[in-house]
RODO-416733 format. One record per residue (C-alpha): residue number from 1; residue in three letters; z, x, y. Coordinates in nm, 3 decimals. Layout:
N
n,res,c3,c1,c2
NUM,ALA,Z,X,Y
...
END
This chain:
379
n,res,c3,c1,c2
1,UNK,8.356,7.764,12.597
2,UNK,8.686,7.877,12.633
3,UNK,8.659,8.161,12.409
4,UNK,8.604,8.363,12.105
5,UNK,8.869,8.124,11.919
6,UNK,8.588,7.839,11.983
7,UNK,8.395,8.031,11.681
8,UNK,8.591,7.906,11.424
9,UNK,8.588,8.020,11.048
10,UNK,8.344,7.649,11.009
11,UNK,8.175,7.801,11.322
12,UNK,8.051,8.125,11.175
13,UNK,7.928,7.923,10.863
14,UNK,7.637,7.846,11.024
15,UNK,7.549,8.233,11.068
16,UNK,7.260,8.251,10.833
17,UNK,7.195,8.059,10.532
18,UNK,6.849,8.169,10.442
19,UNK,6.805,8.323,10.157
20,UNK,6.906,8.329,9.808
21,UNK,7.210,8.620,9.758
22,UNK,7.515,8.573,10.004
23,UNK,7.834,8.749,10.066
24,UNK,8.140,8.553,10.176
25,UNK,8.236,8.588,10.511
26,UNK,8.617,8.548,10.595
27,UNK,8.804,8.535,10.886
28,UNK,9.192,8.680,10.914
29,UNK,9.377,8.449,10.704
30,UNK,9.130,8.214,10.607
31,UNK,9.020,8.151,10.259
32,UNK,8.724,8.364,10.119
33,UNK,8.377,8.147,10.153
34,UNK,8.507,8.051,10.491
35,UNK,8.130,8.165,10.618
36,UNK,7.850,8.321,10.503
37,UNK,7.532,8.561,10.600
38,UNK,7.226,8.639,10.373
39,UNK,7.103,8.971,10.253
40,UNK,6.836,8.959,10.490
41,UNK,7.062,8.883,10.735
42,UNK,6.875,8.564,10.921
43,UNK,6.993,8.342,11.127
44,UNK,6.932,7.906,11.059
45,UNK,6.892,7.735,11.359
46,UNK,7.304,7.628,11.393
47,UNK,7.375,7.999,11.328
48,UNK,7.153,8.009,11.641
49,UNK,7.282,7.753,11.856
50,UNK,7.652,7.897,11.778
51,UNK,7.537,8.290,11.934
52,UNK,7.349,8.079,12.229
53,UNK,7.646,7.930,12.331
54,UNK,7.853,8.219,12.361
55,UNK,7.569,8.364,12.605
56,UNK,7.549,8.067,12.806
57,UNK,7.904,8.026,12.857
58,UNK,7.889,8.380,13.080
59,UNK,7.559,8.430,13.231
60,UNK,7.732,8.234,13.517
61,UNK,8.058,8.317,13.488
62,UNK,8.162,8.573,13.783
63,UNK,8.512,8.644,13.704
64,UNK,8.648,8.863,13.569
65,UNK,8.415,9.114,13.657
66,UNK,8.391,9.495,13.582
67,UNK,8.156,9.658,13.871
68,UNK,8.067,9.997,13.785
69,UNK,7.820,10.084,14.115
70,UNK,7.965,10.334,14.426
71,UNK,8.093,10.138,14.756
72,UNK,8.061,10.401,15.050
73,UNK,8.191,10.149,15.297
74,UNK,8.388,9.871,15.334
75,UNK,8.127,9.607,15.420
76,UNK,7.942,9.686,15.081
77,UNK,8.260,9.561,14.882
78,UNK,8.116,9.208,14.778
79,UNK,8.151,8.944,14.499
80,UNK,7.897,9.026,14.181
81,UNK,7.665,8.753,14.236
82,UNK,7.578,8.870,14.605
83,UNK,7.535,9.237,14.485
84,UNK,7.340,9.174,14.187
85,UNK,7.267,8.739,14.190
86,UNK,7.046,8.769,13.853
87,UNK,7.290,8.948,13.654
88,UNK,7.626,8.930,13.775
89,UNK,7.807,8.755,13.507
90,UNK,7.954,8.826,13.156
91,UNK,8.228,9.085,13.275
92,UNK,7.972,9.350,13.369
93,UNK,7.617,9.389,13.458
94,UNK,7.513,9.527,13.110
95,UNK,7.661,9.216,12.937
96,UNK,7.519,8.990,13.148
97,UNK,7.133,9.164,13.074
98,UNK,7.186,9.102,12.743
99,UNK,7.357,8.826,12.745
100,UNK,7.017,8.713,12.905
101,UNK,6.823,8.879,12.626
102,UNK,7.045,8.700,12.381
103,UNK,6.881,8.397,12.504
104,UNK,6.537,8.507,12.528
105,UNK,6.556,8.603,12.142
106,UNK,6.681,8.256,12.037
107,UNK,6.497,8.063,12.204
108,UNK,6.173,8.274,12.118
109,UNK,6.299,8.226,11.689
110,UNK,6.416,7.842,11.770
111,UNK,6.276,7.673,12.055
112,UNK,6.371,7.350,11.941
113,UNK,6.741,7.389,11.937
114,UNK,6.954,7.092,12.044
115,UNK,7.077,7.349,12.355
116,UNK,6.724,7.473,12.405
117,UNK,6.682,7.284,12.767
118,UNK,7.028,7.428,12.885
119,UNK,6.921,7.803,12.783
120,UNK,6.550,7.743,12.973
121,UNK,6.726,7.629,13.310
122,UNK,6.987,7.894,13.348
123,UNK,6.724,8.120,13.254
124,UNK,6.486,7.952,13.523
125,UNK,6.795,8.042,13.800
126,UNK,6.847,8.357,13.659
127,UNK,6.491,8.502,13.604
128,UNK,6.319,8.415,13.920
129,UNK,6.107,8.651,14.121
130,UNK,6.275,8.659,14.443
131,UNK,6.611,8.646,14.257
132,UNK,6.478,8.996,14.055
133,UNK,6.368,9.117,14.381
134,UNK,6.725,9.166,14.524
135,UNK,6.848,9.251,14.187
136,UNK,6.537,9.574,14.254
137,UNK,6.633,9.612,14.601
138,UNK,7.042,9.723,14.467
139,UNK,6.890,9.971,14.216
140,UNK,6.662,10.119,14.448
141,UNK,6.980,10.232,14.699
142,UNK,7.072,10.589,14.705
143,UNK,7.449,10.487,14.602
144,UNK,7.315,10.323,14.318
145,UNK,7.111,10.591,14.116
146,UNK,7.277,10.650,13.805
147,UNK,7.447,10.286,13.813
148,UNK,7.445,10.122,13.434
149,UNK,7.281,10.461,13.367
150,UNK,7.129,10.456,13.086
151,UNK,7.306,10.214,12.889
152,UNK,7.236,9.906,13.135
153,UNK,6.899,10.058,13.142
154,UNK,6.869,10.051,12.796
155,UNK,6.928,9.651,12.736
156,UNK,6.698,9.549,13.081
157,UNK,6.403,9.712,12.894
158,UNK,6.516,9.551,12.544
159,UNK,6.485,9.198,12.791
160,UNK,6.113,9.348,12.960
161,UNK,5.995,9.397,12.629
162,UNK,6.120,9.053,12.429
163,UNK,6.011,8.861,12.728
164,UNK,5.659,9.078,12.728
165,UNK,5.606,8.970,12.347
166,UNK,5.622,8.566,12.361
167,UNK,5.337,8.360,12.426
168,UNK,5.564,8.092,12.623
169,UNK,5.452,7.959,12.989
170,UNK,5.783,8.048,13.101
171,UNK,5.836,8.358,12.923
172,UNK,5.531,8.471,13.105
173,UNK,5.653,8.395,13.430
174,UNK,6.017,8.566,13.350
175,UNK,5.840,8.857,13.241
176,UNK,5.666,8.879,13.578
177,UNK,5.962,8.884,13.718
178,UNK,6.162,9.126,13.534
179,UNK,5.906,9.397,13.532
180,UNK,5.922,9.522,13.845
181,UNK,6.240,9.619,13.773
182,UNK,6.201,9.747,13.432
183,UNK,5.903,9.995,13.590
184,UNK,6.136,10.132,13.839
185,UNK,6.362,10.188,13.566
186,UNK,6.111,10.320,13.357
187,UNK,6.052,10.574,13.590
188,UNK,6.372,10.700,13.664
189,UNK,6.430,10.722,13.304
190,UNK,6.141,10.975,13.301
191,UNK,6.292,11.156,13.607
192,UNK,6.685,11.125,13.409
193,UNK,6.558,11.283,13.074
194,UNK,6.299,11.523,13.218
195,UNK,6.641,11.698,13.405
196,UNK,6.874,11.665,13.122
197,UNK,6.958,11.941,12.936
198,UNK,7.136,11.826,12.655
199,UNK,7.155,11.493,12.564
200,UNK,7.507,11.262,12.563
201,UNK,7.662,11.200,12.222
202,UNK,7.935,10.960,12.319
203,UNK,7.992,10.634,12.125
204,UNK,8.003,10.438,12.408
205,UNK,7.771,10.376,12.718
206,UNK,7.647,10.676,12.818
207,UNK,7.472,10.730,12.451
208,UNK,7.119,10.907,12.518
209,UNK,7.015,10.842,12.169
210,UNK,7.115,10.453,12.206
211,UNK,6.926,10.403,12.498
212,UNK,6.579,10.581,12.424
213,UNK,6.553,10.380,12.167
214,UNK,6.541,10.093,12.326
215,UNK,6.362,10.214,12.600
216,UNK,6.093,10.352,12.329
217,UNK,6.038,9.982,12.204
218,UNK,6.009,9.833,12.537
219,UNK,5.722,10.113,12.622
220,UNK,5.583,10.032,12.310
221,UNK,5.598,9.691,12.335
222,UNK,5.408,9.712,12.705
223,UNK,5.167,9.963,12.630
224,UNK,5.380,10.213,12.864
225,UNK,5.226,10.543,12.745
226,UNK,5.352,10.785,12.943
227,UNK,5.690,10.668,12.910
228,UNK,5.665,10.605,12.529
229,UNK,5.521,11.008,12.575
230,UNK,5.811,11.128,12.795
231,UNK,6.086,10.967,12.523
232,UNK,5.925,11.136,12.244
233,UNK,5.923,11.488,12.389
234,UNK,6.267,11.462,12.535
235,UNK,6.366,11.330,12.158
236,UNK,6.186,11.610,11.992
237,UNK,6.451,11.890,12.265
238,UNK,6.755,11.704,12.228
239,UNK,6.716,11.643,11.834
240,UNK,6.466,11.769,11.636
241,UNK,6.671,12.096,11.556
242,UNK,7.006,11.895,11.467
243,UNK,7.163,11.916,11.136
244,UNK,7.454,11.759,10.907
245,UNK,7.584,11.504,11.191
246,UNK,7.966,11.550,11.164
247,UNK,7.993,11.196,11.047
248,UNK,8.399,11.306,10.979
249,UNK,8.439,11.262,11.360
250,UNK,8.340,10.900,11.380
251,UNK,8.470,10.675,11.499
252,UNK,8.667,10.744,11.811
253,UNK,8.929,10.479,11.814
254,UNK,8.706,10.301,12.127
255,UNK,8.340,10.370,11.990
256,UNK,8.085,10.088,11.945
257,UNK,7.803,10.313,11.883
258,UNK,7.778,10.517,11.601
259,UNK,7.657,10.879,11.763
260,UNK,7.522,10.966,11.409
261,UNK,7.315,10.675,11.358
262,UNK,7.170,10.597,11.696
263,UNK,6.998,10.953,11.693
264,UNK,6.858,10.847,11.309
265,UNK,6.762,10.567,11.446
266,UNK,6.592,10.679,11.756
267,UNK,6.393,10.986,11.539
268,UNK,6.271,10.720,11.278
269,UNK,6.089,10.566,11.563
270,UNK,5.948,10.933,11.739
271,UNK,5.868,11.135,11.393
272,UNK,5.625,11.034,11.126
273,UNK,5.760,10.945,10.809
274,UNK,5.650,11.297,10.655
275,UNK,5.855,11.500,10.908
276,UNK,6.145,11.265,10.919
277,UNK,6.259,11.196,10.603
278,UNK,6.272,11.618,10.550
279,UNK,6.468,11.593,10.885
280,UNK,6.709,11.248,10.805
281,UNK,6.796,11.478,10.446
282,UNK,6.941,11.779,10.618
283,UNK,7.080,11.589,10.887
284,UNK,7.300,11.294,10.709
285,UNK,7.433,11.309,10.375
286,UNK,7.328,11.213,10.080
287,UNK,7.451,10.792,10.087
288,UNK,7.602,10.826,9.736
289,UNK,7.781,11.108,9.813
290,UNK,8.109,11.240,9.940
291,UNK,7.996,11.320,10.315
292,UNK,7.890,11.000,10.338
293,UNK,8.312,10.845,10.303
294,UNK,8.350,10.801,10.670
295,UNK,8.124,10.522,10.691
296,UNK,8.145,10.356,10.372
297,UNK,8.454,10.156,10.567
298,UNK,8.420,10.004,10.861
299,UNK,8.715,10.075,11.117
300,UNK,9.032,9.895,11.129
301,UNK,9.073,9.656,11.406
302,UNK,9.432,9.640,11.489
303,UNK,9.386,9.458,11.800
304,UNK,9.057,9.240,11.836
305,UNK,9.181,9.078,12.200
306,UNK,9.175,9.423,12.346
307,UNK,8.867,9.452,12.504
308,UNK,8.853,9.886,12.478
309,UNK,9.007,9.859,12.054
310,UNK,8.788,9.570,12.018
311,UNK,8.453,9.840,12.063
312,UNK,8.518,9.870,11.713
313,UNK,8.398,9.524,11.611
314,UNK,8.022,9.579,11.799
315,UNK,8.046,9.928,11.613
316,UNK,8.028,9.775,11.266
317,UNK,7.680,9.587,11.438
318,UNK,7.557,9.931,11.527
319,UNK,7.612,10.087,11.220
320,UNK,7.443,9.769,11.015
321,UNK,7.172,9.785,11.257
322,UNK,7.100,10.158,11.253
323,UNK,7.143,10.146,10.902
324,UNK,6.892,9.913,10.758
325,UNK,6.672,10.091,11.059
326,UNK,6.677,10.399,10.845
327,UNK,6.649,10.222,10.519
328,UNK,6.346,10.012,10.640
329,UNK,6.153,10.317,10.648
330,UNK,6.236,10.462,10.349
331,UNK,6.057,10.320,10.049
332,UNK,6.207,10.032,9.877
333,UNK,6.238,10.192,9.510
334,UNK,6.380,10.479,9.692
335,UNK,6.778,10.519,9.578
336,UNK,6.854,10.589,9.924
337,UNK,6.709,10.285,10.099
338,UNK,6.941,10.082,9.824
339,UNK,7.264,10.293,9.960
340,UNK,7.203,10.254,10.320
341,UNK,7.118,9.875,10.291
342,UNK,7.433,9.821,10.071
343,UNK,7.662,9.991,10.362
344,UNK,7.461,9.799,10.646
345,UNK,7.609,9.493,10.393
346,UNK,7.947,9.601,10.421
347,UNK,7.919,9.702,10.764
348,UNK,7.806,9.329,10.895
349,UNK,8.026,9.145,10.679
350,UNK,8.364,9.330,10.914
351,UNK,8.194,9.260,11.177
352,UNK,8.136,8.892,11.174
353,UNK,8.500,8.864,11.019
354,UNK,8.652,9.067,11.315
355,UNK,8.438,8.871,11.607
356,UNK,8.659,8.578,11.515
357,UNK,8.960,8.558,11.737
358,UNK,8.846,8.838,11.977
359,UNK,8.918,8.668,12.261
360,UNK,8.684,8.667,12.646
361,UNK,8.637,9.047,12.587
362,UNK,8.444,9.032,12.282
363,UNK,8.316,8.737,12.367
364,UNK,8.094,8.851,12.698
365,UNK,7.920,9.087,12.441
366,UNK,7.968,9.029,12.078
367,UNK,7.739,8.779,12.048
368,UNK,7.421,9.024,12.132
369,UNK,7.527,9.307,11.917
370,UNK,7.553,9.003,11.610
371,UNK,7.222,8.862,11.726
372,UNK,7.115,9.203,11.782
373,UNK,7.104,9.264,11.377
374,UNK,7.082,8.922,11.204
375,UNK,6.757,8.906,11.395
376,UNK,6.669,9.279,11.277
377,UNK,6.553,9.403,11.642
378,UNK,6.329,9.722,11.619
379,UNK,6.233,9.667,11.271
END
């Protein structure tokens, strides 16, 4: 594909048609209806195929490439795919992981899509045992310790833990050869959070909140107790005692996390409903109410081609995706759960109006953070 302008206004119609109540969906300049998403935000199978291409088109594509990791001497300057040859593609090693989990999760909801054997052959070259193994043998160099720290982290154990959770003959063997990985991970994320003392609040990569919560799902999802048990103390230090977010500070002009909402979200998985809701109250504002203006709209996007400005799109994801998060363990009759779903709504109809047109640097990433909440991941 040659990029985001392939996902044309007629494109982005086929992004979820389930469901009974729609919103119109327009791009820039295009005439309202141009595409639509449901309530429940679900994906049909050509929504599907449309977020699978995107993926596809970068899992192997090298260049251009970000590389984030130390290089001590010259002889360790080397092309992506020598470095890291299972995930070396989509502009940066994070991308690339979930760019890789992208197509995991489609192909697990639709595995009869038209580009279905495509998706299960790069995945074959990608997710191979003694292709992981090098990929293991990177991380495990002393240069290399806090490389995609924690935010890379964060999306290899969302991949462990989809891949762990389908009954698929090849899913099984992918798994096996992703988890070695994700264990070593796993335990340095113990190691990382046991040392911290205060947690990062950034709205970009280095997010703590962000990434324990996916880490939290993979343990879950693999019956990893004692990490599952080292994320829920270390949530409990950093956040327990936190109150009235200052929700006036977001966004940063480059932010694709929501700092506010990734630590509700994380703390709706750790605390049981009787201690968080007591805890969400005094730390967000009421959803009706006047604290609450900064994210009623989502950010302007004055410049969707540039990949740092264009953060702004996958924040309007994170938002939705924290947001109906929070509401889906609220109860339904509850006022509250009505306001946060209703922003989540407003918050996913910018950003699939703003993906359009965002050129190769939103589309190496965008596609996840869509799929990401029109799949509802974590709920």
């Amino acid at each position: 594909m040659a990029g985001w302008r392939t996902l044309t206004p007629a494109g982005l119609a086929m992004v979820g048609i389930l469901g009974t109540c729609i919103f119109p969906i327009a791009a820039r300049g295009a005439p309202t209806g141009a595409g639509y998403v449901t309530t429940t935000g679900q994906l049909d199978a050509a929504g599907a195929r449309t977020l699978a291409a995107l993926s596809l088109a970068c899992i192997d594509r090298p260049f251009p490439n970000k590389p984030s990791h130390v290089i001590d001497r010259p002889g360790e300057l080397r092309p992506p795919k020598e470095l890291t040859p299972a995930f070396y593609g989509c502009f940066d090693w994070h991308s690339a992981v979930h760019g890789h989990w992208a197509l995991v999760r489609i192909l697990k909801a639709f595995p009869d899509l038209p580009n279905a054997a495509p998706i299960r052959a790069a995945l074959d070259r990608h997710l191979r045992a003694s292709v992981l193994a090098r990929e293991q043998a990177f991380f495990k160099e002393t240069r290399n310790k806090t490389f995609e720290r924690p935010y890379g982290w964060a999306w290899a154990f969302r991949l462990a833990a989809e891949l762990a959770t389908w009954d698929d003959p090849d899913a099984r063997r992918w798994a096996a050869a992703v988890n070695p990985l994700a264990k070593d991970l796993a335990g340095a994320l113990v190691t990382y959070i046991g040392r911290l003392s205060v947690p990062v609040r950034e709205g970009v990569h280095p997010n703590t909140a962000f990434a324990l919560a996916q880490a939290w799902d993979y343990a879950k999802a693999v019956g990893d107790d004692g990490l599952k048990g080292a994320i829920d103390t270390a949530a409990r230090r950093f956040y327990l005692s936190d109150r009235a977010c200052p929700l006036a500070y977001e966004p940063s002009g480059e932010d694709f996390l929501s700092p506010c909402l990734a630590e509700a979200d994380l703390m709706r998985r750790v605390l049981p409903y009787g201690v968080y809701r007591p805890w969400l109250d005094d730390f967000l504002p009421d959803p009706d109410g006047v604290g609450t203006a900064p994210i009623l709209a989502p950010p302007v996007v004055r410049d969707r081609e540039d990949p740092r400005i264009g953060h702004l799109i996958g924040l309007d994801f994170h938002r939705a995706w924290a947001l109906e998060g929070v509401a889906s363990v609220v109860p339904a009759g509850d006022p509250h759960s009505v306001a946060w779903r209703s922003l989540a709504a407003t918050h996913r109809e910018a950003g699939l109006r703003d993906m359009i047109g965002s050129g190769y640097g939103g589309e190496h990433w965008l596609a996840s953070f869509a799929l990401y909440l029109l799949t509802g991941v974590g709920r």
